[in-house]
N, C-alpha and C positions, 0 to 999 in steps of 0.2 A: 504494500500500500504506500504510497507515495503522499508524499505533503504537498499540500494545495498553497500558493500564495499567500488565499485568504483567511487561510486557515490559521489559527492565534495559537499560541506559542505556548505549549502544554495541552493542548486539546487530544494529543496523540494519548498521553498518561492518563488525561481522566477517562479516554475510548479505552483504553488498555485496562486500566482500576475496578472497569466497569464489568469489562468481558470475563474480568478477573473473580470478581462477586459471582457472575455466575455462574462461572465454570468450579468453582468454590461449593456452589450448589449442587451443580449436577454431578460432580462426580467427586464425592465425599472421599471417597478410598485414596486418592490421588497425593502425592507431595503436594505441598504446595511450590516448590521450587521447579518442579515439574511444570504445573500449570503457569506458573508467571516466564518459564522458558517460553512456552507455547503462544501468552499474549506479547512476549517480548519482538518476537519472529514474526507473528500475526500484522503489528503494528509497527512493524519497522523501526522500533525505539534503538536511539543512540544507546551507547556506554554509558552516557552521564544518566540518563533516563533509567537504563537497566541497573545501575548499581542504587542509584536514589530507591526501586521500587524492590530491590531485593534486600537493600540493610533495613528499609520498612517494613516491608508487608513477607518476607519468607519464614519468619517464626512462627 
């Protein structure tokens, strides 16, 4: 997925946060390190994006 011009500057991390909630839900068994790979590569999220959402949200 590629970034839109118009597109404002985090909107990729709160799509990704988001995908992430769900994916949270549907499949309980899962890492979560796992799933946040999966929205990481879904969304194209830089390094700085990917490491911001794995020292947050992978515990």
């Amino acid at each position: 997925m590629t970034q839109h011009p118009t597109q404002a500057t985090g909107d990729k991390t709160r799509q990704a946060l988001t995908e992430f909630a769900h994916l949270l839900e549907q499949h309980p068994g899962k890492s979560r390190k796992e799933l946040l790979q999966e929205v990481e590569m879904k969304f194209d999220l830089t390094p700085v994006e990917c490491t911001f959402l794995n020292q947050n949200f992978e515990k």
